[in-house]
C-alpha positions in Angstrom: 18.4 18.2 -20.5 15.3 19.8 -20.8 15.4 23.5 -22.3 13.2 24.9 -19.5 14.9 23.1 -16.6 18.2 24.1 -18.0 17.2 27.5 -18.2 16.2 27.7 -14.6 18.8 26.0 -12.8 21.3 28.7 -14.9 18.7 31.2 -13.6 19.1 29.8 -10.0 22.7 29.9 -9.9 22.6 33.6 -10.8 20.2 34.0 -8.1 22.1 32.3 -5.7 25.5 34.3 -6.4 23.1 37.6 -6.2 22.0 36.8 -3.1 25.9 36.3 -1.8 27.2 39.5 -3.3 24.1 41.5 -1.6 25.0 39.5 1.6 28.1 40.5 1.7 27.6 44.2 0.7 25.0 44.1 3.8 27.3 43.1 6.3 30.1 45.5 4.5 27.6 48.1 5.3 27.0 47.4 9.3 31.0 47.1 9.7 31.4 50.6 8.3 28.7 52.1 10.7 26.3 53.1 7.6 23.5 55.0 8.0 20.3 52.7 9.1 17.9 53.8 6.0 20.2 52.4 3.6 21.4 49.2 5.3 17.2 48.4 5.6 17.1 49.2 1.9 20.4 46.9 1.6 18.4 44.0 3.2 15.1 44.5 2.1 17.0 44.5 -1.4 18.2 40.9 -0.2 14.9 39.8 0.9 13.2 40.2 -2.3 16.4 38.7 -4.2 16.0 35.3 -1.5 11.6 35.5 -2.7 12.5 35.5 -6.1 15.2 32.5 -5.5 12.2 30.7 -3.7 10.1 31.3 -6.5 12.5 30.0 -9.1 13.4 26.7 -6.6 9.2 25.8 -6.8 9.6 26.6 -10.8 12.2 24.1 -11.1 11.1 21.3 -8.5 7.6 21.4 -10.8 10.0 21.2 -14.1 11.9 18.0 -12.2 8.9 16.2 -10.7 10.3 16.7 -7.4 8.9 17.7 -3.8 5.4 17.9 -3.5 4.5 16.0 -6.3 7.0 13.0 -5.5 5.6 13.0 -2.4 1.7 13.5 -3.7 2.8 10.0 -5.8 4.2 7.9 -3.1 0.9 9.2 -0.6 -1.3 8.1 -4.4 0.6 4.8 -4.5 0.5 3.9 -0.8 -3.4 4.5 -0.9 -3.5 2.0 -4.2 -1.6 -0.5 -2.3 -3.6 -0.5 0.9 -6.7 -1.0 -1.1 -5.5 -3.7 -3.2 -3.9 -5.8 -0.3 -6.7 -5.1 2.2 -9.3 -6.4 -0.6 -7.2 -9.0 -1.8 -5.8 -8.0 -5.3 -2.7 -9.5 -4.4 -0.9 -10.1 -0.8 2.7 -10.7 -0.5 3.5 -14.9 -0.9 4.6 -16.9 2.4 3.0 -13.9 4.8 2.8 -15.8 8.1 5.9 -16.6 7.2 7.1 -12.6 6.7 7.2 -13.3 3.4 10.4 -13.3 0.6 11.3 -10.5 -1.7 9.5 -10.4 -5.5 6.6 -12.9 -4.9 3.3 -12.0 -4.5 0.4 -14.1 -4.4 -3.1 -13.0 -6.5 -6.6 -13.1 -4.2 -10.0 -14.2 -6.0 -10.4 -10.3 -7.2 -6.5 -10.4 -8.8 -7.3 -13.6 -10.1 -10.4 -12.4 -11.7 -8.8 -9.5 -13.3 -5.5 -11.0 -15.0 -7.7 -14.0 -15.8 -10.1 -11.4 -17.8 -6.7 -9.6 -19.1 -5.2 -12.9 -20.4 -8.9 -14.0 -21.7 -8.8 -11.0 -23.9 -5.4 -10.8 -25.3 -6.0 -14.2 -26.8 -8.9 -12.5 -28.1 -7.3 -9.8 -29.7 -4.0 -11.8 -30.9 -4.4 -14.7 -30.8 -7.5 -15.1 -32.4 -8.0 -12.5 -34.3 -4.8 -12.6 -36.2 -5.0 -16.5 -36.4 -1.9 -17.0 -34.4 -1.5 -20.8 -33.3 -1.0 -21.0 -29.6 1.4 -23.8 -28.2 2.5 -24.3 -23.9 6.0 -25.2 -23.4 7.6 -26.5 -20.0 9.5 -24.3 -17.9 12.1 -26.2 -16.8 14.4 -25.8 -19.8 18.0 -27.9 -20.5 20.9 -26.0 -20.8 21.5 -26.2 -24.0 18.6 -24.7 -25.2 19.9 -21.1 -23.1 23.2 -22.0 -24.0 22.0 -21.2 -28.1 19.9 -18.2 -26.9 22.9 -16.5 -25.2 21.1 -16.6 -21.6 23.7 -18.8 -19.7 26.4 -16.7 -20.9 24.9 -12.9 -21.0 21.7 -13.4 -18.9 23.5 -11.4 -16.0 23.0 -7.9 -14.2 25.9 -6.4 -12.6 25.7 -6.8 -8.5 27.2 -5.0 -5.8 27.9 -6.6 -1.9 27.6 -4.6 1.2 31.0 -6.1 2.4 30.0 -6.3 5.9 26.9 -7.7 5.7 26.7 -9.3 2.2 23.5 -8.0 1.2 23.0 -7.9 -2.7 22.1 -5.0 -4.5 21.8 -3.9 -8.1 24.5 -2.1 -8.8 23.3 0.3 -11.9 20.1 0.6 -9.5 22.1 2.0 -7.4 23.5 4.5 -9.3 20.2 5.5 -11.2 19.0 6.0 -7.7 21.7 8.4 -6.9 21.2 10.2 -10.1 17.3 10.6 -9.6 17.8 11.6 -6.1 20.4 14.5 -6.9 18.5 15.9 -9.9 15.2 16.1 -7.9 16.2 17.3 -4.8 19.4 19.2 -4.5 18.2 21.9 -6.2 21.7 23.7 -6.4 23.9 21.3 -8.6 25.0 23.4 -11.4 23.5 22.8 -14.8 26.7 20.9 -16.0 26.6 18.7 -12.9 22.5 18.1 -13.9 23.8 17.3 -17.9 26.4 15.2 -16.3 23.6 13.1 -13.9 20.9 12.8 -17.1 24.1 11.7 -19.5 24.2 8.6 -17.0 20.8 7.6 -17.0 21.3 7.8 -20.5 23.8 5.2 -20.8 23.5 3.5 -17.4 22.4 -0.1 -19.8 25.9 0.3 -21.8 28.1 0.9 -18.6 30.9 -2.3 -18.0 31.3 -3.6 -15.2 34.4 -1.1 -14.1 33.1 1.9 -15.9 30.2 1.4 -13.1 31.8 0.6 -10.1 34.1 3.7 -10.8 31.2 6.0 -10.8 30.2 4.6 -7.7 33.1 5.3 -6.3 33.3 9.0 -7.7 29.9 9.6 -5.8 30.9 7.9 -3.1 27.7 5.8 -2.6 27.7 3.0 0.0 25.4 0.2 0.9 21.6 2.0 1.3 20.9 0.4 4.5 23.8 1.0 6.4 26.1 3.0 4.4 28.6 0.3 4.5 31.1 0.2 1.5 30.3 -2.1 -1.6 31.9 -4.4 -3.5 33.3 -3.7 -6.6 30.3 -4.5 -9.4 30.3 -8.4 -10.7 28.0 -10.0 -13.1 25.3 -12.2 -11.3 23.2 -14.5 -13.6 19.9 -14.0 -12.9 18.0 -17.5 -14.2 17.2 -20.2 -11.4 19.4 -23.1 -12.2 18.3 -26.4 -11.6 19.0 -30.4 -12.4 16.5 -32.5 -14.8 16.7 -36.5 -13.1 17.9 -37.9 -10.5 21.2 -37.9 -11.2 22.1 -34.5 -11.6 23.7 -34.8 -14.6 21.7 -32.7 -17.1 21.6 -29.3 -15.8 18.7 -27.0 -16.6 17.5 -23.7 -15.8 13.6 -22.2 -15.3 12.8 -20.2 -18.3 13.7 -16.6 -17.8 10.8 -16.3 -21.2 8.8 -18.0 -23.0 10.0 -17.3 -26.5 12.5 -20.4 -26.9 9.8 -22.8 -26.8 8.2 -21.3 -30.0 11.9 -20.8 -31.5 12.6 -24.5 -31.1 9.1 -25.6 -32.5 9.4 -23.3 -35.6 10.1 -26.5 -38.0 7.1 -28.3 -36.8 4.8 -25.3 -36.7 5.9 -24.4 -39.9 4.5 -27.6 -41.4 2.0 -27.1 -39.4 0.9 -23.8 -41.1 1.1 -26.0 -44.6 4.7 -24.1 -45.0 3.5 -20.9 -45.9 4.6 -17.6 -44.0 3.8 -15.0 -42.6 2.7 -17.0 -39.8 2.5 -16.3 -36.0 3.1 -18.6 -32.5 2.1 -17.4 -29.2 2.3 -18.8 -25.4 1.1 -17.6 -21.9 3.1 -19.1 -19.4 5.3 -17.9 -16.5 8.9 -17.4 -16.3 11.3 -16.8 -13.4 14.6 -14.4 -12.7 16.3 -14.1 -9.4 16.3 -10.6 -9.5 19.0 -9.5 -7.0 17.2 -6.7 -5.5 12.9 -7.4 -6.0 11.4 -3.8 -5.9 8.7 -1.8 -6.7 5.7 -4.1 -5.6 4.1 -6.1 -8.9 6.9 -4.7 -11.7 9.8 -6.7 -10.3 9.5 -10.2 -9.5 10.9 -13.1 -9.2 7.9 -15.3 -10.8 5.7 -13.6 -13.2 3.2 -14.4 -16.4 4.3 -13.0 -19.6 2.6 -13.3 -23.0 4.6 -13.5 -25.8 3.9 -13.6 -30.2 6.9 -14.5 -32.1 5.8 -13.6 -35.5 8.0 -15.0 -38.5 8.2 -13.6 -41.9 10.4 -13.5 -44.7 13.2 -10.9 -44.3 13.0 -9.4 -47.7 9.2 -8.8 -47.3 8.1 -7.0 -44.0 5.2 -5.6 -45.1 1.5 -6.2 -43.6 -1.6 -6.8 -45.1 -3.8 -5.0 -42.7 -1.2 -2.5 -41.9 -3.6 0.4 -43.5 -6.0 -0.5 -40.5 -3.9 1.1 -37.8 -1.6 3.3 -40.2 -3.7 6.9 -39.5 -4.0 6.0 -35.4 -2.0 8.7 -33.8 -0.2 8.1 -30.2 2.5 9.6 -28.2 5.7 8.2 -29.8 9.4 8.4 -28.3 12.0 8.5 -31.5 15.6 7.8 -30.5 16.6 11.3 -32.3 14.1 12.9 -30.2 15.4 11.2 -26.4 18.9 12.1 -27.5 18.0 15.9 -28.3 16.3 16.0 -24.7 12.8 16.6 -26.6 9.2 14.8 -25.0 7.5 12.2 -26.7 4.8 13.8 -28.9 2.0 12.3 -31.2 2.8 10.7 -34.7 0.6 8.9 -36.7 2.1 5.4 -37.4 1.8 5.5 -40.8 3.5 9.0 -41.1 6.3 6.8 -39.0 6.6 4.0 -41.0 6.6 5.8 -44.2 9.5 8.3 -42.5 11.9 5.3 -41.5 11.2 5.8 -37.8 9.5 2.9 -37.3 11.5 0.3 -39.2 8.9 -1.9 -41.3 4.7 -2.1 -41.8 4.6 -5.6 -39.6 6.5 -3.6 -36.5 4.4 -1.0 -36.8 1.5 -3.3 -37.1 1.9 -4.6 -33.9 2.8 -1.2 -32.3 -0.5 -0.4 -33.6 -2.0 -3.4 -32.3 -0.5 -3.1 -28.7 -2.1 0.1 -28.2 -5.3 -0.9 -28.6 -5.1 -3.7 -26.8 -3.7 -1.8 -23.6 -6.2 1.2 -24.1 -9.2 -1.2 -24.2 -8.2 -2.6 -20.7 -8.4 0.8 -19.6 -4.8 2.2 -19.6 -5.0 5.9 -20.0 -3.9 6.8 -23.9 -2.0 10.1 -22.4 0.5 8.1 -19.9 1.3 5.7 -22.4 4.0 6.3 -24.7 6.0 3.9 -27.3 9.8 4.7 -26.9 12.4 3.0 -29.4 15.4 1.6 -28.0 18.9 3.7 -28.4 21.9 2.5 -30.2 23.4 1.1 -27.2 20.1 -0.6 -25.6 19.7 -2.6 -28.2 21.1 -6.1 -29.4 23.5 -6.1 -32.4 21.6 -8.3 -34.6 18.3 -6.1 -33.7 16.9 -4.0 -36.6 14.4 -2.1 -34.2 13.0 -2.2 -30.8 10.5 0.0 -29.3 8.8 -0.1 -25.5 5.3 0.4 -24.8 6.0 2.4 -21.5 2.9 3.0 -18.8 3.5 6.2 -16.5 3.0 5.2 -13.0 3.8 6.5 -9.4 7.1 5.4 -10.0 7.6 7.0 -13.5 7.8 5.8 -17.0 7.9 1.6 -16.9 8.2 -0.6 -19.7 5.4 -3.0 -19.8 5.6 -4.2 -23.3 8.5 -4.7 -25.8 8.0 -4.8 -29.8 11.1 -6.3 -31.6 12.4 -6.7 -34.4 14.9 -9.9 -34.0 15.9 -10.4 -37.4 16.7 -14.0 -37.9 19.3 -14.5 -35.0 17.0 -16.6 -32.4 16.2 -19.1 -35.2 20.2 -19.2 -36.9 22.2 -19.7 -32.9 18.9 -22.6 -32.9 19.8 -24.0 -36.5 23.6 -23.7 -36.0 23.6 -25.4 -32.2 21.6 -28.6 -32.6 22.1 -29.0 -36.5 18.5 -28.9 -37.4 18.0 -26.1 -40.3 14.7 -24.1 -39.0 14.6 -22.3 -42.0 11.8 -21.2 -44.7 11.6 -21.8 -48.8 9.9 -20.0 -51.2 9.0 -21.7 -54.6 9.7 -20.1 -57.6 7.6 -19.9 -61.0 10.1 -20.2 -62.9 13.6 -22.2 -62.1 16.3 -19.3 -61.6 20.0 -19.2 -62.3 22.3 -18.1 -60.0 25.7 -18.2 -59.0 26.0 -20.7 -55.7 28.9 -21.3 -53.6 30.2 -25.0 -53.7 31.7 -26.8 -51.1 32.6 -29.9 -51.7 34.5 -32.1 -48.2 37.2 -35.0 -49.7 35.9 -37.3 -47.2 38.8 -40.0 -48.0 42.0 -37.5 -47.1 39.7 -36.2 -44.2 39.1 -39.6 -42.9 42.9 -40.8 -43.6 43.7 -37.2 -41.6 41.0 -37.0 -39.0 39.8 -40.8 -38.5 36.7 -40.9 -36.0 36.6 -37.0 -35.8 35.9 -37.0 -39.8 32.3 -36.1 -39.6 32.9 -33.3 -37.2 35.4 -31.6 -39.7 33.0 -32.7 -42.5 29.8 -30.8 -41.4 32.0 -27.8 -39.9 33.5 -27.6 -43.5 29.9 -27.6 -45.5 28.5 -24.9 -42.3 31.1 -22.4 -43.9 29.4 -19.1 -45.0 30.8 -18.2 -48.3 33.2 -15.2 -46.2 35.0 -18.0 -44.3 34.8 -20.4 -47.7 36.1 -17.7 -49.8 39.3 -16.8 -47.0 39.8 -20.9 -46.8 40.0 -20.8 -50.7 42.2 -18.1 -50.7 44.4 -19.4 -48.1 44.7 -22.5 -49.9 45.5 -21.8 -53.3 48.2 -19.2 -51.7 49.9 -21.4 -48.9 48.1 -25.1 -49.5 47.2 -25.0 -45.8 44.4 -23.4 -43.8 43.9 -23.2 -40.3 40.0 -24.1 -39.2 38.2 -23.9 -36.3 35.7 -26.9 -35.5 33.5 -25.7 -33.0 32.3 -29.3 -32.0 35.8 -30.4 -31.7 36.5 -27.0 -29.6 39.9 -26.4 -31.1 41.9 -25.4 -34.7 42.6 -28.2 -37.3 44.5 -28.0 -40.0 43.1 -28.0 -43.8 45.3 -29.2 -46.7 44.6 -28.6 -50.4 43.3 -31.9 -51.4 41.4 -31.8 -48.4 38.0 -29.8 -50.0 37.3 -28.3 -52.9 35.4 -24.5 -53.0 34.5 -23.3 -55.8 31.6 -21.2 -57.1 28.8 -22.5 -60.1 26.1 -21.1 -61.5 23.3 -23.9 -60.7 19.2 -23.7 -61.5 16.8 -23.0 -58.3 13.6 -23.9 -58.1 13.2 -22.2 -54.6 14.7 -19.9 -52.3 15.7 -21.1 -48.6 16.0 -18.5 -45.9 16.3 -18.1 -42.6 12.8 -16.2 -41.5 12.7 -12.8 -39.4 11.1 -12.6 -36.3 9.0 -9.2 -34.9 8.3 -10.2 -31.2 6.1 -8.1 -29.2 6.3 -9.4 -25.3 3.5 -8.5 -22.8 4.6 -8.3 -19.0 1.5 -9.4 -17.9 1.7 -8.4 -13.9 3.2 -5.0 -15.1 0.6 -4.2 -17.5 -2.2 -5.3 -14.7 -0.5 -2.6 -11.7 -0.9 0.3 -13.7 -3.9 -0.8 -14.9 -4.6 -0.8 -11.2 -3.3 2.6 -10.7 -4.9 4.0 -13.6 -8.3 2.6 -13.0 -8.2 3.9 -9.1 -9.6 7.4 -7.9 -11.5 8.5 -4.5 -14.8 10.6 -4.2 -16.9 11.9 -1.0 -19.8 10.1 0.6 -22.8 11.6 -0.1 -22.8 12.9 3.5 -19.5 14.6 2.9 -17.6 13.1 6.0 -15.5 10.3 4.2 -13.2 9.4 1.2 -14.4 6.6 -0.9 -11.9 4.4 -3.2 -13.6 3.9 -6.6 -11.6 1.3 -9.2 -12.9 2.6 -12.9 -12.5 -1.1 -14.2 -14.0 -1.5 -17.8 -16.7 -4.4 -18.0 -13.7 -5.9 -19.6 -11.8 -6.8 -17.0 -13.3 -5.9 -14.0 -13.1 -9.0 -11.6 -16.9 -8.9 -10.6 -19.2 -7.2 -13.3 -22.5 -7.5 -11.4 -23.3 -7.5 -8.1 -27.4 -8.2 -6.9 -29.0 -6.5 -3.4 -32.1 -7.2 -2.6 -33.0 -3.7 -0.9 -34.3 -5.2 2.6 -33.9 -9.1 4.1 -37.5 -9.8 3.0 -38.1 -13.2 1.5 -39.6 -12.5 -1.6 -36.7 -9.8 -2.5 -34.1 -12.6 -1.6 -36.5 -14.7 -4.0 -36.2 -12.5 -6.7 -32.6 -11.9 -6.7 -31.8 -15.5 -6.7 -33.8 -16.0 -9.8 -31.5 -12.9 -11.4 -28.5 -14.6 -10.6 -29.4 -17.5 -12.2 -29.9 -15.7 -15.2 -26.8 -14.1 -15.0 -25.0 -17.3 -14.5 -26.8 -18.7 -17.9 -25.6 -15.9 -19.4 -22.3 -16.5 -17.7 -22.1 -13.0 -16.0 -19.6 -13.1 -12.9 -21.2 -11.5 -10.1 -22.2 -11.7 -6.5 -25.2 -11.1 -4.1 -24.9 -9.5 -1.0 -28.0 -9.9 1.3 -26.5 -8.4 4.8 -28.6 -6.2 6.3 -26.0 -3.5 5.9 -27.8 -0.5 4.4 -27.3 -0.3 0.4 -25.5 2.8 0.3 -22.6 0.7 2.1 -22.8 -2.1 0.1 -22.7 0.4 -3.1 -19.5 1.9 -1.9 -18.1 -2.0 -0.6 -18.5 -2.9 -4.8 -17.0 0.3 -6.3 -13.9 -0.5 -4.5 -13.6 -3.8 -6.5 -14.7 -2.5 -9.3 -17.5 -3.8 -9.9 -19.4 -2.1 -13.0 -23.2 -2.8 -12.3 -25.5 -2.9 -9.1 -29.1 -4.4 -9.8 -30.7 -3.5 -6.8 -34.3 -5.6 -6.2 -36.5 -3.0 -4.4 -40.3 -4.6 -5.4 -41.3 -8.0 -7.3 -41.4 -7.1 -10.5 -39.0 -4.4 -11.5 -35.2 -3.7 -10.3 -32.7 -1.1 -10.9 -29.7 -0.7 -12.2 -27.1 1.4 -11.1 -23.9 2.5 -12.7 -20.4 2.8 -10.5 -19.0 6.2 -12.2 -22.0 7.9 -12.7 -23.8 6.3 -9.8 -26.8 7.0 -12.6 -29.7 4.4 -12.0 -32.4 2.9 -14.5 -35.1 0.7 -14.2 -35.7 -2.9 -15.8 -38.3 -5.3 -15.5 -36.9 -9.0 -13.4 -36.7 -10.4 -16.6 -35.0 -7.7 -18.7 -32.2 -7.3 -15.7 -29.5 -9.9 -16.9 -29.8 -9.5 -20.8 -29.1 -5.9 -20.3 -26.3 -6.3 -18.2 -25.0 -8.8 -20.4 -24.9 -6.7 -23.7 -23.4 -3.3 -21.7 -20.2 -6.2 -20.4 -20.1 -7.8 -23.7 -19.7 -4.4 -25.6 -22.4 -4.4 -27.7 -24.3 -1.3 -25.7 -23.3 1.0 -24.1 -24.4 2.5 -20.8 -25.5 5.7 -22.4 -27.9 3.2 -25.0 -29.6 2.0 -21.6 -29.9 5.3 -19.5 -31.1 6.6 -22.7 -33.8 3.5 -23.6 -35.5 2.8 -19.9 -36.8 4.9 -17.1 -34.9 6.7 -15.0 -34.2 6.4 -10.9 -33.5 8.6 -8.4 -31.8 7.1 -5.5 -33.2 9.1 -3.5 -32.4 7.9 -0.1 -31.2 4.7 -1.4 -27.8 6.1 -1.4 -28.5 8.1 1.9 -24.9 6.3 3.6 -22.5 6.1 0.7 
């Protein structure tokens, strides 16, 4: 817990027993008929002791992130939402219909904007770091998840309402009772508090009983009708499906995207001339049936995600270009420091490579790398935050895992994860369809080493196993040396070993003259390995609300009577950048702006022109609440301005000079204070008399 909110909910409780022993030596007072002055002086005592409680409550809800401002986000939120569904960001899918839970479908504006978002992450990754870019199907066989681990552990734990069987998450459930009680009830002791924030801790490493016990402890029911629940059950959350007619090869939509690269590595490998470091990367969607969709765009049930599996020798994970992003410094979120109840504070990468934090240069790369990309799209640097995964978040075979987390209405939300996989994707690949996706590096010089040898007797097996003999035979030469080493030992001690043959799915027994193991010292001209892989996964919808929410402010009309919604979008990725009014309906303004938007198309500008007769300042404020970056406003035949949304600042261009200039600001290569500070100013005047 937090030092200061500690401190003040032990304060608080003080407070609170103060105020009950000066209540009760009040009313001790009136029974024994005391004097008047000194039961006022009693209670006014007790008045000031209940002001200073008051004072310590507000203290306390501001340290939690309760009350007023809980409620200032959800009125923040709400106003975000309206906007974006009322102009058609994104609506939810099937509305005349009344819609189901987690699917939301994107309007020409949301279109615009996750089409700019995905246009420049293949910028930034994918071609800048010369990744090779493949498109897998979604419909996957079940096989393929079968290697991966998803049909067996893809699973979240759900609870019923046992009346009316409605689903629900159960550790949502629980985090929800946790939140609610901390930033609320402002009276649980400070050992009650510790107890709530030691859940939330380890609400991810909670079994299935360990959860629904708590649940029952706190008694919570069913939300909607306080019902009792089911005791918690795994739920597999992929969509399952059959490939053919006959519905004999079962399949599954991807939950990711990532096994289509893992299952192409051999190919792309050649592909690359066999040389690594190399990296794959796909945009696609993917599809969970989340039990309980909430929280607008950041759950769903279909979404796009953007994922970079980039493979590189285990025993070198060092970058090339890491001394590019090593001195950038960011808000970073140790494990050490989450478990000692300390905030995420800046650390220069390099400073957290070099320390161990970050476990090697091509993480940290990409940590580097992801916060660029999401500060350029115009996520604010101060609410976003990389936080590594605790020991029990992350997978066994993981050697690091960090979270680029946006802050949000609804808190801290991870939007992008940056792992470090080791080689497990590619071995439970290799060892499931007997294809060896593996990696070699050629020596200068032949090496001697000391190899393991295991050599099958394929005459006894075949006299001992008949048509199962190849089985046994390629389950014998899959040994790693610990399992060769125990079978040697086992045989030379007892003449018999007991084996398991996965393909067979049961034991067999190994005799003496069955195989030989032994160990040689052979000459290598290369080394074969099994490659890491650091994978850095982009939620593309979640990255694209907070953008939203980021990007989104209000300002007053120029008259003073009405709130205006303003999205800051950078030229980047804002879903219109230019929008063209000719000042009056007069023909040879409408004239003129049709010959600008020409140009702008040419220079393949996005943009729009608006010739209602509405007054400008309306049109103005229509635009800023898409977005939109640039107005070029055609007031007379041979010069226009140019107004900026933010500033509302306004220059003035010739006709001709109008699209190039808009083009460079979009394109990055001016900026807005170049051009207010290159042509002549404008003042609006009463241009902007209605906005």
């Amino acid at each position: 817990m937090d030092a200061s909110e500690e401190i003040l909910r032990k304060t608080l409780a003080e407070k609170q027993s103060a105020i009950e022993a000066h209540g009760n030596a009040v009313r001790a007072l009136k029974a024994a008929g005391a004097a008047k002055p000194e039961i006022d002086a009693a209670i006014e005592s007790l008045n000031g002791l209940k002001l200073e409680k008051t004072s310590i409550e507000r203290q306390l809800q501001a340290a939690i992130g309760g009350g007023d401002s809980s409620l200032n986000r959800e009125a923040f939120r709400q106003a975000v939402v309206n906007t974006l569904e009322r102009r058609l960001f994104y609506i939810p899918s099937f509305k005349i219909y009344r819609g189901v839970a987690g699917l939301y479908d994107y309007g020409p504006p949301g279109c615009a904007v996750k089409s700019n978002v995905l246009a420049f992450w293949r910028q930034h990754f994918v071609l800048e770091e010369n990744m090779l870019e493949v498109d897998c199907p979604c419909v996957t066989p079940e096989v393929v998840l079968k290697a991966s681990g998803h049909v067996d552990k893809f699973t979240d734990l759900m609870v019923k309402d046992e009346k009316t069987g409605t689903c629900y998450r159960a550790d949502h459930l629980l985090k929800d009772f946790c939140n609610e009680k901390l930033q609320k009830d402002l009276s649980i002791s400070t050992e009650k508090a510790a107890e709530l924030k030691h859940i939330l801790a380890v609400l991810d490493d909670l079994s299935a009983e360990e959860l629904g016990a708590k649940l029952k402890e706190y008694g919570i029911t069913a939300p909607d009708t306080k019902n009792p629940l089911s005791d918690p059950y795994p739920f597999n959350l992929m969509f399952q499906t059959s490939i053919g007619p006959s519905g004999l090869s079962p399949g599954y939509m991807r939950p990711e995207t990532a096994q289509g690269i893992f299952v192409n590595f051999k190919d792309l490998y050649y592909y690359n001339g066999n040389k690594l470091p190399f990296a794959a990367a796909q945009i696609g969607q993917a599809f969970r049936n989340e039990i309980s969709p909430r929280q607008g765009l950041l759950r769903v049930r279909e979404f796009t995600l953007a994922e970079i599996e980039h493979f590189v020798d285990p025993e070198n994970k060092f970058h090339p270009k890491f001394s590019e992003v090593a001195n950038w410094e960011f808000l970073m979120f140790p494990r050490e420091e989450q478990m000692s109840g300390h905030s995420a504070k800046k650390i220069p990468l390099g400073e957290a490579v070099s320390r161990g934090i970050v476990n090697n240069e091509t993480l940290g790369y990409f940590i580097g790398r992801v916060y660029l990309f999401l500060t350029r799209l115009g996520i604010d640097k101060d609410r976003l935050r990389f936080r590594q995964h605790l020991a029990n978040e992350m997978a066994h075979y993981a050697a690091d895992c960090w979270d680029a987390e946006i802050e949000c209405s609804y808190g801290w939300i991870e939007c992008v994860g940056i792992a470090d996989r080791s080689a497990y994707d590619l071995r439970a690949h290799s060892e499931k369809s007997g294809v060896p996706l593996v990696a070699q590096e050629k020596f200068p010089e032949p090496r001697e080493v000391e190899k393991l040898v295991i050599n099958p007797v394929k005459k006894e097996l075949g006299l001992a196993f008949k048509g199962n003999q190849k089985m046994v035979v390629e389950a014998l030469e899959a040994m790693n040396e610990k399992e060769a080493l125990e079978m040697k030992a086992a045989l030379e001690s007892k003449g018999v070993s007991e084996f398991n043959v996965c393909t067979l799915g049961k034991n067999v027994t190994i005799k003496k003259n069955m195989v030989a193991i032994s160990k040689e010292i052979k000459k290598e001209h290369q080394r074969v390995f099994t490659p890491s892989v650091i994978e850095p996964s982009f939620g593309i919808g979640r990255i694209i609300f907070c953008l939203f929410e980021h990007s989104f402010y209000t300002r007053l009309s120029k008259a003073g009577d009405e709130q205006l919604n303003v999205f800051r979008f950078p030229p980047l990725v804002a879903p219109i950048k230019c929008t063209v009014f000719p000042l009056v309906q007069q023909q040879h303004y409408e004239e003129v702006a049709k010959v600008i938007s020409q140009s702008l198309t040419t220079a393949g500008i996005s943009h729009k022109i608006d010739i209602t007769g509405t007054s400008i300042g309306k049109r103005y404020a229509r635009t800023d609440e898409l977005g939109v970056p640039f107005a070029i406003t055609v007031d007379s035949t041979s010069s226009v301005t140019i107004r900026e949304r933010d500033s509302k600042d306004q220059v003035r261009v010739s006709v001709e000079e109008a699209a190039s200039v808009v083009k460079e600001v979009t394109d990055g290569r001016r900026t807005w204070a170049d051009v207010w500070s290159t042509f002549p100013h404008h003042s609006s005047g009463s241009v902007e008399a209605d906005e």
